[in-house]
SEGUFI-568078 format. One line per 8 residues: number of its first residue (from 1); their letters; for each residue x, y, z of N, C-alpha, C. Coordinates in pm, whole numbers, plus 32768, in hexadecimal, padded with zeros to 4 digits. Layout:
<pts>
NUM> A> X,Y,Z,X,Y,Z,X,Y,Z ~ ...
</pts>
This chain:
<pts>
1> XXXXXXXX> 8055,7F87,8000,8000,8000,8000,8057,807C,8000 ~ 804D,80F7,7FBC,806E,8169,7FD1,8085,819E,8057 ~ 80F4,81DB,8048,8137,8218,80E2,80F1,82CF,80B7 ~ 80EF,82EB,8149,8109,8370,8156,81D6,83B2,8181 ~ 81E1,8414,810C,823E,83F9,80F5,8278,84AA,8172 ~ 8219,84DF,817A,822F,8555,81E0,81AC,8561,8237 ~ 819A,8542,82BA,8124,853F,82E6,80F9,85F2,8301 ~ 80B0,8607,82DB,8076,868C,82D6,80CE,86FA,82FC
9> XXXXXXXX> 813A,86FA,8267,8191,8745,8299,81B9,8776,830D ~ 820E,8750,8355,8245,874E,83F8,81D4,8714,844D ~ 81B2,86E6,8443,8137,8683,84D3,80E9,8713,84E3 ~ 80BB,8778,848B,8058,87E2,84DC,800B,8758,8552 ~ 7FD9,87A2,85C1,7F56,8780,860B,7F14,87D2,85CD ~ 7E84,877D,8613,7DFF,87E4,8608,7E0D,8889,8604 ~ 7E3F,88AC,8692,7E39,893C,86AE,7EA9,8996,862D ~ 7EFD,8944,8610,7F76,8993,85A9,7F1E,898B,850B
17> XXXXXXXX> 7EE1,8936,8502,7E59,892F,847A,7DE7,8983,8474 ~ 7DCA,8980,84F4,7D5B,89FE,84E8,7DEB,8AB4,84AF ~ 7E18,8AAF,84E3,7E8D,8B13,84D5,7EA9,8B2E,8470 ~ 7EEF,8AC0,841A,7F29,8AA4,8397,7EAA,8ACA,8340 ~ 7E50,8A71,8349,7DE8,8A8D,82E2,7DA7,8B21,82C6 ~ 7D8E,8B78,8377,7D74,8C09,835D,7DCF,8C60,8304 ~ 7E33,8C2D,82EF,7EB3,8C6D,82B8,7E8A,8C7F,821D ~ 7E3B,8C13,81FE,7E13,8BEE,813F,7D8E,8C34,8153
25> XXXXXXXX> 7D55,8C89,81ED,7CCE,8CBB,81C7,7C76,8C35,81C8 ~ 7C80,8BB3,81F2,7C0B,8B87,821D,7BEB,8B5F,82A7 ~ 7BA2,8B83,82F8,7B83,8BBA,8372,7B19,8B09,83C0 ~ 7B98,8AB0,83B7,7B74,8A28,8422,7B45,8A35,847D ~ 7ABF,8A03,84AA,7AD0,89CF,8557,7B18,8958,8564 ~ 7B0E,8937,85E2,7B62,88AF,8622,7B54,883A,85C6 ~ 7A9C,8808,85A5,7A77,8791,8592,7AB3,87A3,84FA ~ 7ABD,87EE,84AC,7B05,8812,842A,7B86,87F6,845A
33> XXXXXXXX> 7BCC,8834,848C,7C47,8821,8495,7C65,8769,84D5 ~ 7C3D,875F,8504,7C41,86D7,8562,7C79,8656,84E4 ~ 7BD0,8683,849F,7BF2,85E3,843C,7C36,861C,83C6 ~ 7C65,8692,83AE,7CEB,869A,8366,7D5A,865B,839E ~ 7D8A,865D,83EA,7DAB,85FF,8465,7DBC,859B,8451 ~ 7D61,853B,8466,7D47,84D9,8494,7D56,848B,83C8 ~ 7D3B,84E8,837B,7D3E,849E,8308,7DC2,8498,82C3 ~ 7E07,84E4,82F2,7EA9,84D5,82CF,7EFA,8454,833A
41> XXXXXXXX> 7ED0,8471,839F,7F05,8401,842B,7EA9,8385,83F7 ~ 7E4A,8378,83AE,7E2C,82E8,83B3,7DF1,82B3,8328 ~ 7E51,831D,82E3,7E3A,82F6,824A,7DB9,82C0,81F2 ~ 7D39,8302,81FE,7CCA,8305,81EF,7C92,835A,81B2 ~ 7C63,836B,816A,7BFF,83CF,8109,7B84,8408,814E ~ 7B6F,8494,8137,7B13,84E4,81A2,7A9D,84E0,812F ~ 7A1C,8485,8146,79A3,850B,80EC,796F,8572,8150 ~ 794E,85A1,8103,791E,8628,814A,78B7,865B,80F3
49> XXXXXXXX> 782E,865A,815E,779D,8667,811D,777B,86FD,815A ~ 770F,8757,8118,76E7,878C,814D,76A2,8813,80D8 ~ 764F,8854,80F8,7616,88F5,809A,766E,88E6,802B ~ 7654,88F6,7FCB,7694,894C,7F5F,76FD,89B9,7F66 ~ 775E,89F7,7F89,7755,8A67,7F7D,779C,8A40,7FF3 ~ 77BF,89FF,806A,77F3,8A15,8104,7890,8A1C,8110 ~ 78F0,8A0A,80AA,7966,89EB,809E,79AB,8977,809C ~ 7973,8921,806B,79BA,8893,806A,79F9,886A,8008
57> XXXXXXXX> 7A0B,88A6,7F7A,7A51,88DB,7F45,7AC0,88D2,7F5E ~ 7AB1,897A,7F93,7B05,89B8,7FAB,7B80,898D,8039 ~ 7B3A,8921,8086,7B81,88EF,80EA,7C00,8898,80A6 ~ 7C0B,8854,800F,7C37,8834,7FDA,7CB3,8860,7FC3 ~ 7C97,88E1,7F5F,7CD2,8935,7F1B,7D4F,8967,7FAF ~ 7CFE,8992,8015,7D34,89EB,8092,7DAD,8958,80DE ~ 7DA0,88E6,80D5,7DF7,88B1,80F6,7E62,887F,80C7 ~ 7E37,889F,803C,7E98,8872,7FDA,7F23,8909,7FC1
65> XXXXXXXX> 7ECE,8956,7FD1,7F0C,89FD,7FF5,7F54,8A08,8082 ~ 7F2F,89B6,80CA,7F66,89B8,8127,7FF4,8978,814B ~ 7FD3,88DF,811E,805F,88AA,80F3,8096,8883,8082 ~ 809F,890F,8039,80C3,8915,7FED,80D9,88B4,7F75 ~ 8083,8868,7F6E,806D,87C3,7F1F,8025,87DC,7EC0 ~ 803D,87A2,7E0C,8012,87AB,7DD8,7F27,8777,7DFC ~ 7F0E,87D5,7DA1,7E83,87AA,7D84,7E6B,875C,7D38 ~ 7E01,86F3,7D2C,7DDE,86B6,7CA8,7D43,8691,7CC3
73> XXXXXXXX> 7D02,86BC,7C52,7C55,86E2,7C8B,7C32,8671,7C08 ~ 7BD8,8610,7C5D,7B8B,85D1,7BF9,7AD8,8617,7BEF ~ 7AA0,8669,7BA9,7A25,8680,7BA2,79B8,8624,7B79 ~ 797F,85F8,7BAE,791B,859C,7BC4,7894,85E2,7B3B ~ 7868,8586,7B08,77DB,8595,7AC0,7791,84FD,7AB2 ~ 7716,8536,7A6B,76CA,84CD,7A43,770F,8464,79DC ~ 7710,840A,79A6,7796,83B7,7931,7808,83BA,796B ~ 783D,83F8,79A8,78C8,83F0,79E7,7922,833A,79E9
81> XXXXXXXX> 7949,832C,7991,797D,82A9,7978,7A1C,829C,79A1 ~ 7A4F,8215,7980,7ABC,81EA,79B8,7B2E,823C,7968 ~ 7B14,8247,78E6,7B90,829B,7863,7BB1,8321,78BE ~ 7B26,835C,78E9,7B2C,83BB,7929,7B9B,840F,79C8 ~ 7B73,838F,7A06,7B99,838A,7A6B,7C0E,8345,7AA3 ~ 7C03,8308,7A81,7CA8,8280,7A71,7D02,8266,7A34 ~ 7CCC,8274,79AE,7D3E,8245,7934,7D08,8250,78B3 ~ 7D4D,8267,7847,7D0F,8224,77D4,7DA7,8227,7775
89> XXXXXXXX> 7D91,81F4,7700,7DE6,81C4,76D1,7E01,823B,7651 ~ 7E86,8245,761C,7EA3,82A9,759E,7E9D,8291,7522 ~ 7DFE,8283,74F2,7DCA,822D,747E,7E0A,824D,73EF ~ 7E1D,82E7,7424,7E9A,831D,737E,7F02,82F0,7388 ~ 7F24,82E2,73EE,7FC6,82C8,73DD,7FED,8228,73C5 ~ 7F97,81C3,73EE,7F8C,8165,73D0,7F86,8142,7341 ~ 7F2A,8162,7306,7EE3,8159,72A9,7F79,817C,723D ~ 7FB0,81E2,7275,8061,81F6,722C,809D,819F,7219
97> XXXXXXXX> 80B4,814A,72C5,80F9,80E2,72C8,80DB,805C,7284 ~ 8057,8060,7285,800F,7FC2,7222,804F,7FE7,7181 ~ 8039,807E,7130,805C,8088,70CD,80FE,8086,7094 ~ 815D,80A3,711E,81C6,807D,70E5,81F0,802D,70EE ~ 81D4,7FDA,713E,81FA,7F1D,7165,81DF,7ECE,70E5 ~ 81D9,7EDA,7074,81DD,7EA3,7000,81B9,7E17,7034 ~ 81D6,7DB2,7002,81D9,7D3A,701E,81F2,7CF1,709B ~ 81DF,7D15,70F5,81E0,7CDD,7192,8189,7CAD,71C2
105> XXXXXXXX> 8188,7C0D,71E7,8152,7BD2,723D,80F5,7C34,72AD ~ 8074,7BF8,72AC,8009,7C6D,72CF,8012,7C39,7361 ~ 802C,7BC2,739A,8040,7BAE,745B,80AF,7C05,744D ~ 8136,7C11,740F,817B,7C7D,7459,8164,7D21,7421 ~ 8134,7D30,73C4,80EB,7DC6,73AB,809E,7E04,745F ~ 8050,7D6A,7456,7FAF,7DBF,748F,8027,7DBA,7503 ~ 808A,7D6A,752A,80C8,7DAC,75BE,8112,7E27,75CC ~ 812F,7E1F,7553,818C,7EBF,7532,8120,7F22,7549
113> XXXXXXXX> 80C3,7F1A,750E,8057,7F98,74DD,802A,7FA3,756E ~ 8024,7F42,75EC,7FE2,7F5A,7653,8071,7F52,76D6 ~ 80A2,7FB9,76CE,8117,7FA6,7718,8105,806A,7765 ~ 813D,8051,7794,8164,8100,77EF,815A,8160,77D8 ~ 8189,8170,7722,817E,81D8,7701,8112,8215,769F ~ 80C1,81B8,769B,804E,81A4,7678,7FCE,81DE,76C7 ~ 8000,821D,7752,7F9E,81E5,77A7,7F82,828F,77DD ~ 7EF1,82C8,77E9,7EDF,8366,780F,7EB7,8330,78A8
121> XXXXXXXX> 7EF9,8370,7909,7EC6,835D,7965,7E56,83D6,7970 ~ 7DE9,83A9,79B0,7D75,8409,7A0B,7D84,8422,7A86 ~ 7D2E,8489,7AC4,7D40,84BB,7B56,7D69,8445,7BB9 ~ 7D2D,83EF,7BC0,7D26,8388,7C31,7DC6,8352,7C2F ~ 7DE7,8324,7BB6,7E70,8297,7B84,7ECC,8323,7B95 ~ 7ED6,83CE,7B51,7F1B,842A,7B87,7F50,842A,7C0B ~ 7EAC,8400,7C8C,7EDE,847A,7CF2,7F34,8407,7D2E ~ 7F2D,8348,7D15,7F40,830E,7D6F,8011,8312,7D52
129> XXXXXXXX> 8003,8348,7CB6,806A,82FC,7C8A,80D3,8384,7C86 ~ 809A,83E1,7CCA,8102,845C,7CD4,8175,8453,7D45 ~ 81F0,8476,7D2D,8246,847C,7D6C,8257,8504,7DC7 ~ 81EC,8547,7DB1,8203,85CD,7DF9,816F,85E4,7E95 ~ 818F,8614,7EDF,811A,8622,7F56,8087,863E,7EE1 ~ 802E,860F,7EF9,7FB0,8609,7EC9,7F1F,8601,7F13 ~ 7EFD,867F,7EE8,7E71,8656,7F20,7DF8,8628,7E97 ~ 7DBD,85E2,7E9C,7D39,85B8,7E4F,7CCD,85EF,7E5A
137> XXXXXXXX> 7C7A,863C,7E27,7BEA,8638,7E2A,7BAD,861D,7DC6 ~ 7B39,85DB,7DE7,7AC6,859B,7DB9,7A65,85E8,7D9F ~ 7A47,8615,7D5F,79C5,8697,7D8B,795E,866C,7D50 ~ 78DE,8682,7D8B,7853,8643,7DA6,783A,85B5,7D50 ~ 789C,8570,7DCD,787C,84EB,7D94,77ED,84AB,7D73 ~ 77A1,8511,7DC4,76EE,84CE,7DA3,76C3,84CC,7D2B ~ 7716,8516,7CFB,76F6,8537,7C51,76EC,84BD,7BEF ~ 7751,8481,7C3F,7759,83EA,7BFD,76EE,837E,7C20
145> XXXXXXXX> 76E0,8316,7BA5,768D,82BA,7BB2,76C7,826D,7C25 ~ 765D,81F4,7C5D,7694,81B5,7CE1,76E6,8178,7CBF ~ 76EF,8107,7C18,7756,80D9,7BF5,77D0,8110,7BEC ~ 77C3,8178,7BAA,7848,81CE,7BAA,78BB,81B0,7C3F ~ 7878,81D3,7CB9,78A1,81C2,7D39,7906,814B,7D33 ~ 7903,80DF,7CD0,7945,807E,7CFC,79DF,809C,7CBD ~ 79CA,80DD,7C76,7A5C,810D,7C29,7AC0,8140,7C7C ~ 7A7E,819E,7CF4,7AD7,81B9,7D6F,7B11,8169,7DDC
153> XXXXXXXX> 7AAC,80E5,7DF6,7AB9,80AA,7E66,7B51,8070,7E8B ~ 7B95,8014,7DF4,7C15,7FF9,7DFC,7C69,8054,7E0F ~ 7C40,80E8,7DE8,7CD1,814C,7DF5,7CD3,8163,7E8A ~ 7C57,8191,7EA4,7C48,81DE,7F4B,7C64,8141,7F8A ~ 7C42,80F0,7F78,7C55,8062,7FD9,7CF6,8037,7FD4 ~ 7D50,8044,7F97,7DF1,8033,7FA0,7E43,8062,7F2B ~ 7DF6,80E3,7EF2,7E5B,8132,7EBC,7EA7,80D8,7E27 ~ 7E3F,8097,7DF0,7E5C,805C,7D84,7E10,806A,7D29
161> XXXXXXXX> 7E27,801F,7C9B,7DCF,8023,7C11,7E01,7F9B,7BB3 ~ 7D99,7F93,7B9B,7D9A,7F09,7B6B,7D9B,7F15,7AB8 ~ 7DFB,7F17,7AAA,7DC0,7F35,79FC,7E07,7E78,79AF ~ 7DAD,7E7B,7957,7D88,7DD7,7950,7E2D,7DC6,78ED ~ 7E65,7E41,788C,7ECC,7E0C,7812,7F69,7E20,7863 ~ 7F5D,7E3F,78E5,7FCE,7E5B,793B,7FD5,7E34,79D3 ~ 7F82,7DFE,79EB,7F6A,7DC1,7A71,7F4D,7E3C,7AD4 ~ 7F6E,7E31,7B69,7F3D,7E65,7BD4,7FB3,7F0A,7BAF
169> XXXXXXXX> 7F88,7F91,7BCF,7FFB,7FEA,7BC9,7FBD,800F,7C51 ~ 8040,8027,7CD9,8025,803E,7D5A,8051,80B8,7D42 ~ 8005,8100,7DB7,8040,81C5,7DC2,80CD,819C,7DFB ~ 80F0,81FD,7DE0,818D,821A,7E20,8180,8283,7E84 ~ 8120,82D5,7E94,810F,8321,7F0F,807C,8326,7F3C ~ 8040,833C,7FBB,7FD9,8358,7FEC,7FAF,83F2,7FFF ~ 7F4A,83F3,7F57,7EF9,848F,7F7D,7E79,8494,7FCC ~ 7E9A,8522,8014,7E26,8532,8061,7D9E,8532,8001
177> XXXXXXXX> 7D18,84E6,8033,7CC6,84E4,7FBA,7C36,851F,7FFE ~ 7BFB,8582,7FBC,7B7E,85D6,7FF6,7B18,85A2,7F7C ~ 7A92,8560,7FBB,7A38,855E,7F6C,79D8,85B5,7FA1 ~ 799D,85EF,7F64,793F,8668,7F88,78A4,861C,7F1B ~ 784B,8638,7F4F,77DE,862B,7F2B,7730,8688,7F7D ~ 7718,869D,7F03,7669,8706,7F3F,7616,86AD,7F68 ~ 760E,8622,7FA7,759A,85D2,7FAC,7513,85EB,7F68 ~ 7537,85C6,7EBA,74E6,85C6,7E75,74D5,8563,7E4D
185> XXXXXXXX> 750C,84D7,7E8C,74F2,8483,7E77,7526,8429,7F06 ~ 7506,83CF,7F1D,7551,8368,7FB5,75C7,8333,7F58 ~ 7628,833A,7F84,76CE,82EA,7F59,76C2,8231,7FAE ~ 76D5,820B,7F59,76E4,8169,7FA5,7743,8176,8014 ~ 770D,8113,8065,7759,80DF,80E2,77D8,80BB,80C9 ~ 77E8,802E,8054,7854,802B,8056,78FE,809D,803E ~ 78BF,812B,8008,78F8,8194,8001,7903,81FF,8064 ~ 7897,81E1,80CD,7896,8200,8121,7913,81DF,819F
193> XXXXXXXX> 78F4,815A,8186,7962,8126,81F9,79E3,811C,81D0 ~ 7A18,816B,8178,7A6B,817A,815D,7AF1,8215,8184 ~ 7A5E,8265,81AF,7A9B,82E4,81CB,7A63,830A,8257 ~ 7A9E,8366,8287,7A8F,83D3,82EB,7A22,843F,82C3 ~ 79D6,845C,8318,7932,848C,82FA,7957,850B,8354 ~ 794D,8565,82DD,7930,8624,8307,78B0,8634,82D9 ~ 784B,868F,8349,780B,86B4,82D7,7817,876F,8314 ~ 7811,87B1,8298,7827,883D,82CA,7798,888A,8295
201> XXXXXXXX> 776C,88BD,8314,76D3,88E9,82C0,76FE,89A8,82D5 ~ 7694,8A03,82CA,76BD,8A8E,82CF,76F4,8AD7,831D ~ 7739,8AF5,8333,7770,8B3A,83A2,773A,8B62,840B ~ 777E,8B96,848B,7711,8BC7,850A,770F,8C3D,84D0 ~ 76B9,8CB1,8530,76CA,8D46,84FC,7758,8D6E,851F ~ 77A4,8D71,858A,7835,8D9B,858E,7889,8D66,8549 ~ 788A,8CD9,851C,78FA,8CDD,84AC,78C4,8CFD,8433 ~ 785A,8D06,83CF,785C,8D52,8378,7867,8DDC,8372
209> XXXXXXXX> 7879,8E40,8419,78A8,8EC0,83E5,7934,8E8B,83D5 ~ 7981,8E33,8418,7A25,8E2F,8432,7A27,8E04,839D ~ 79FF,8DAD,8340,79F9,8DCD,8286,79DB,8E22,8246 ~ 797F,8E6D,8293,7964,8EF8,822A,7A02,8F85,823C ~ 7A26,8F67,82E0,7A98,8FA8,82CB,7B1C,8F78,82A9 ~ 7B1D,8F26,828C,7BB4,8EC2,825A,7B76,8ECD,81E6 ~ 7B11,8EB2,819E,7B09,8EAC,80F3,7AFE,8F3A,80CB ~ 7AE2,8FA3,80E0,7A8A,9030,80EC,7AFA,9073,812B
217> XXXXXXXX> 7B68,908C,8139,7BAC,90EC,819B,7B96,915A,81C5 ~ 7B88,91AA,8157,7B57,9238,8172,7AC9,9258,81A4 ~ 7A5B,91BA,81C1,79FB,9224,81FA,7A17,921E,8282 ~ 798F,9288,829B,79B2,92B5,8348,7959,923C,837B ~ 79A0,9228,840C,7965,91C4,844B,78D2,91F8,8493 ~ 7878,923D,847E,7810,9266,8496,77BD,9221,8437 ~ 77EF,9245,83B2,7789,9234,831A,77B9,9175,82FB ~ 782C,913D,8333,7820,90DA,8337,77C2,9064,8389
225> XXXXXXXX> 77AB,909A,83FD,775B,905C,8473,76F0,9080,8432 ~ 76D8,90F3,8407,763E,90F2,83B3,760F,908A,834E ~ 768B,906D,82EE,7676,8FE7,82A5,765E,8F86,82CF ~ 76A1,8F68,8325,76A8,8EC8,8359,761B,8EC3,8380 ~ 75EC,8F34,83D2,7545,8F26,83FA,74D4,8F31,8398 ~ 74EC,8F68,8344,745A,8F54,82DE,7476,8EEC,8277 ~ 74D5,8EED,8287,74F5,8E4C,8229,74C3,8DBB,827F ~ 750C,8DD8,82FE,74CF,8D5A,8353,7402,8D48,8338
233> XXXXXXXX> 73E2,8DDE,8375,7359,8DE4,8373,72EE,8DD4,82F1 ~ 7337,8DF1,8295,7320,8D9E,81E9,7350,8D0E,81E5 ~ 7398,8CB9,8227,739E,8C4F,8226,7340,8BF6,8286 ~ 730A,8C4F,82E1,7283,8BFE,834B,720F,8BCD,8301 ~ 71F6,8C45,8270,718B,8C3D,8218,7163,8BC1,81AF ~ 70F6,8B9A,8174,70EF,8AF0,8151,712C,8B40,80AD ~ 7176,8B04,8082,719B,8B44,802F,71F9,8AE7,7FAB ~ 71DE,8AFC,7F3B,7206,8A88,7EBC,72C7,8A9E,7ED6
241> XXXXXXXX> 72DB,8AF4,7F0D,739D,8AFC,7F01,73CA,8B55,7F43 ~ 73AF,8AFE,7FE4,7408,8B85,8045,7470,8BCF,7FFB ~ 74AD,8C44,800C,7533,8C80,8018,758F,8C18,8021 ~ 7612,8C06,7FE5,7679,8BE1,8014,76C9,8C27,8027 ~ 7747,8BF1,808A,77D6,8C75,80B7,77D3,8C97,8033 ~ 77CF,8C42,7FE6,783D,8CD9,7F76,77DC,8D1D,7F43 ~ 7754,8D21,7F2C,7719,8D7A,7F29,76FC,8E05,7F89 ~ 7702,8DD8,8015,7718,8E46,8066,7785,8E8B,803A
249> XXXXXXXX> 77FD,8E50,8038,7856,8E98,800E,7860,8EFE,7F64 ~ 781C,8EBA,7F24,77E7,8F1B,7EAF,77A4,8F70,7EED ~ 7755,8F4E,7F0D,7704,8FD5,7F48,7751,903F,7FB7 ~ 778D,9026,7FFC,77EE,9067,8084,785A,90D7,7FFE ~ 78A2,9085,7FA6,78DD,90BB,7F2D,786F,913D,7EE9 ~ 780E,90FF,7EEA,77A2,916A,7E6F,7797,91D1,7EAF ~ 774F,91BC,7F69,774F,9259,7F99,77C4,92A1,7FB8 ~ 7829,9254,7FB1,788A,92BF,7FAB,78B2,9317,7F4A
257> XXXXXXXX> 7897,92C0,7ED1,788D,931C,7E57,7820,9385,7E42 ~ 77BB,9370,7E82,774A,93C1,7E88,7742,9450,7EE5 ~ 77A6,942E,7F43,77DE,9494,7F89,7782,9496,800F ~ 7774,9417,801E,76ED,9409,8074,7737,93F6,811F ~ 76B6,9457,816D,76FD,942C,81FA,76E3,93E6,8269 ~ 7667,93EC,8235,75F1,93AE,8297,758A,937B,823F ~ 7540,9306,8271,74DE,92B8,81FE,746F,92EF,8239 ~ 7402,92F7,81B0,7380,932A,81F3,7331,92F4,81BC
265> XXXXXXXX> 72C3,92F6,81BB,7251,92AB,817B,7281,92C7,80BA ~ 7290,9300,80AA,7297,935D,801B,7304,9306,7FF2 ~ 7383,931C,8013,73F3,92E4,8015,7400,922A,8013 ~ 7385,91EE,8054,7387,9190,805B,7350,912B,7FFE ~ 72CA,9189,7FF4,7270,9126,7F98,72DB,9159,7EDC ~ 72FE,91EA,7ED5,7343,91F5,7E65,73BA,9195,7E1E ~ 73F4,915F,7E7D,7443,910C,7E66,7451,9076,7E8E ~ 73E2,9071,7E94,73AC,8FFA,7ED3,73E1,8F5C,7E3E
273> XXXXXXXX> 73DC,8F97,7DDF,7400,8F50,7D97,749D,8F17,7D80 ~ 74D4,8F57,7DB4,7569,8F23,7DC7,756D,8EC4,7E43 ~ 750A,8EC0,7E9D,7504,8E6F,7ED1,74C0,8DC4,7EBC ~ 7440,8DE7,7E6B,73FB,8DB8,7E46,73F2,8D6A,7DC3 ~ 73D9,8D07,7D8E,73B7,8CFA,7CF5,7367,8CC9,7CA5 ~ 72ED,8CB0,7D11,726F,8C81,7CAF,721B,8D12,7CFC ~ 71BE,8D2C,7C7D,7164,8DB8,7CBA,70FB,8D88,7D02 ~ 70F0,8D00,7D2D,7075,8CE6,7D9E,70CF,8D24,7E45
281> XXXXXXXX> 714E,8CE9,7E18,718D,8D14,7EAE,71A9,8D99,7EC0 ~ 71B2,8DD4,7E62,71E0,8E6A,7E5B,7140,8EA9,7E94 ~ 70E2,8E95,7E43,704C,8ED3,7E57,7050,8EBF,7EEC ~ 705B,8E4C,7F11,7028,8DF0,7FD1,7090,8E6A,801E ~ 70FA,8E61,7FEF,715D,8ED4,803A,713E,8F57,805F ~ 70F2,8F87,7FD4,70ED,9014,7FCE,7070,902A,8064 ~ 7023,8FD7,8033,6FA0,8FF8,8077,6F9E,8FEC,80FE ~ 700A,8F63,8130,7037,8F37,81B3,709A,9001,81D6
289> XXXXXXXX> 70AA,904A,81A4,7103,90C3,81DC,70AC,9124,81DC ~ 702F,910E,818C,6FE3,91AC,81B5,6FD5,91A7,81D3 ~ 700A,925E,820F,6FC5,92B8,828C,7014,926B,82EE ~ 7082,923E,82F7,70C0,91F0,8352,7151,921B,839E ~ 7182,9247,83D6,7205,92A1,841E,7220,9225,8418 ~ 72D2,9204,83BC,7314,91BB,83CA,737A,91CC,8439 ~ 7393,9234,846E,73D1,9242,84D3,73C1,91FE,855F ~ 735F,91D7,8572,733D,917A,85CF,7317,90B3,85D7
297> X> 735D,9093,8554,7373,9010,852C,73DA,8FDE,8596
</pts>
């Protein structure tokens, strides 16, 4: 099986991860920081479920920034197949090699034509088979059919790939691997028990002002605490697509451009669409603020 070849650059603990990670601007609690942790110390793949929009992502991206380890992002869809994700083979270049082999015995052609250099690696056979610190993400693996799921099980289960014209190829290093998914669909068990279970849902109200001022620098921490609160209080509402952080943060961005200092009813429902993006939620919004002092959210 694949070694970890630097354990989280210098053994961070927990408390030095929450640290490290504020440094890249993404703003951990403990239980975040923990099974970052715990997934480097026990060589395990994190999914991580939760809103649209909550940073799980970006928890990816921020650890891979952190120790400084290459990225390698497999994006998940509907069809998402094995060529895709694993391997596939270099059908032009082959196709070279069949035409200049003139007269050659076709058992040793077809071994030539299916040999190493023949061979494209994909995200997965990449991240296992990189020689450099690596993190993996998976991104919204739900996207995928349930079958699909099985294409992962051998890599995340011991860091291998089975390709049938070359036998078993083992990683040579252990990347950290983040599957992120919107539960838009249930992920099988057996993929389940394979990883370490985050789930990160919206922020409290105090750490999304502590994102609006780490993403937002220049606003004032008055007009930030104002965000975090009518955004929270638009997210209480039954609604087709709460806000996500980075939409607050578009929006926290917009009134600053707007030259705005304080939110008011006017101010709110006006731009309600940068928050918003179907006009049933925008309309439910507007009407949920008349005649309403946001100042007291």
């Amino acid at each position: 099986m694949a070694t970890n070849s630097k354990d989280m650059k210098n053994s961070k603990d927990i408390k030095s991860i929450i640290g490290e990670l504020s440094k890249v601007d993404y703003l951990a609690d403990e239980s975040i920081a923990s099974v970052v942790y715990l997934a480097d110390k026990l060589q395990k793949p994190v999914l991580i479920e939760g809103p649209a929009g909550t940073g799980k992502t970006q928890l990816a991206k921020s650890v891979a920034e952190m120790n400084k380890s290459k990225l390698i992002r497999l994006q998940c869809y509907e069809g998402l197949d094995e060529a895709k994700a694993l391997y596939e083979w270099n059908y032009k270049k082959q196709l070279l090699r069949i035409q200049s082999s003139g007269e050659q015995d076709w058992a040793e052609m077809e071994e030539d034509i299916f040999a190493e250099q023949f061979l494209l690696s994909r995200p997965l056979l990449e991240a296992i088979r990189s020689e450099e610190d690596t993190v993996l993400l998976i991104d919204e693996v739900d996207r995928v059919e349930v079958e699909t799921e099985v294409l992962l099980l051998e890599v995340l289960s011991d860091y291998q790939v089975s390709i049938p014209e070359l036998g078993t190829i083992e990683g040579t290093n252990f990347p950290l691997v983040f599957l992120t998914s919107n539960n838009t669909r249930e992920l099988s068990e057996a993929l389940k028990r394979r990883c370490l279970y985050l789930y990160i849902d919206y922020p409290s109200l105090e750490r999304e002002k502590e994102i609006v001022l780490a993403k937002v620098p220049d606003i004032e921490d008055s007009l930030a605490d104002q965000v975090a609160r009518v955004v929270r209080s638009i997210r209480q509402l039954e609604l087709k697509k709460p806000p996500s952080v980075s939409e607050t943060l578009d929006w926290a961005k917009t009134l600053l451009i707007l030259g705005v200092k304080s939110i008011d009813e006017e101010v709110a429902t006006s731009t309600a669409n940068i928050l918003l993006k179907y006009r049933t939620d925008i309309e439910k919004v507007q009407k949920e603020f008349a005649g309403q002092d946001l100042n007291e959210l």
